[in-house]
N, C-alpha and C positions, 0 to 999 in steps of 0.2 A: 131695952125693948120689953113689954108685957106680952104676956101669950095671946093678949087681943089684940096686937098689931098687925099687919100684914106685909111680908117678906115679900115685895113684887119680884123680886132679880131670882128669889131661893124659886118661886113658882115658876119663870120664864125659863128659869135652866130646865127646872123639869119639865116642863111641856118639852122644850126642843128637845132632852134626852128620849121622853116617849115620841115625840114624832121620829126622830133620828130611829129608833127602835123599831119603828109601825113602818119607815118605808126601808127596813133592811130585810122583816120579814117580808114584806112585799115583792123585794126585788129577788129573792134568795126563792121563792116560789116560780116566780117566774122564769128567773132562771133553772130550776127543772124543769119545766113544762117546756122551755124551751131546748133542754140536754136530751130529754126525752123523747122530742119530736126528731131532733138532729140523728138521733142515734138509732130510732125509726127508719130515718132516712140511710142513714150509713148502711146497715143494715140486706136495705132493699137492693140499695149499691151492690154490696159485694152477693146478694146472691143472684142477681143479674149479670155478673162479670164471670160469676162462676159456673152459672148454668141455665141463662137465663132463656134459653130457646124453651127448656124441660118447665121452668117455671113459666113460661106463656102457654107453652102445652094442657099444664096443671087448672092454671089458669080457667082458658078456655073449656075443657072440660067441667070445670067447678060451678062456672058463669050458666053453662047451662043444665046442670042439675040444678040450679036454685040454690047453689052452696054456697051465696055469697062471704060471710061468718067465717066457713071452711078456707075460705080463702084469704082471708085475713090471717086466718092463722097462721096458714099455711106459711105467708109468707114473712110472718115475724119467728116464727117455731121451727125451727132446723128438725126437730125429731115427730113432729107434726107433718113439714113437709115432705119428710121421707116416708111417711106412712102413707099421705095418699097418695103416693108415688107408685106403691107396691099396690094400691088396692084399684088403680086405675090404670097398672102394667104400663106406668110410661118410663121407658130405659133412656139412659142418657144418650145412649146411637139410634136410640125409634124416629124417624119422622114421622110416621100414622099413629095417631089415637087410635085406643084400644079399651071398650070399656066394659067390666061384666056390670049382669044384671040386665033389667031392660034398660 
């Protein structure tokens, strides 16, 4: 075979190698995006189970200061959530909001 011939089989392996390649990366993204979101979830799970009346509390407090951000955090950040816990004196035995400032 001369160097001007054309290898159809040697070029069809590589295409399938690069497509086989192009949807592993594809599917190995997605599957974070999707461990991500799960684990997002898990997350919200267990701090609803563990406190979740304080975190509705936090919540609603945050909803109406226009914190909505704050509260996002709030409830992916364990050291976030205890901060504005302290800054909005909600105790885990309070049933009343309590809020300084106006």
């Amino acid at each position: 075979m001369s160097i001007y011939e054309y290898d159809e089989e040697k070029h069809m392996r590589q295409v399938r190698e690069e497509g086989i390649e192009q949807g592993r990366q594809e599917g190995l993204a997605l599957g974070k995006q999707e461990g991500f979101a799960l684990g997002k979830q898990e997350e919200l799970q267990r701090v609803l189970e563990a406190g979740g009346n304080r975190l509705c509390r936090l919540g609603e407090v945050l909803i109406n200061a226009d914190r909505k951000d704050d509260l996002l955090r709030a409830i992916v950040n364990e050291s976030c959530r205890e901060q504005f816990y302290k800054e909005f004196h909600i105790d885990p035995d309070q049933e009343e909001l309590r809020q300084d400032g106006p």
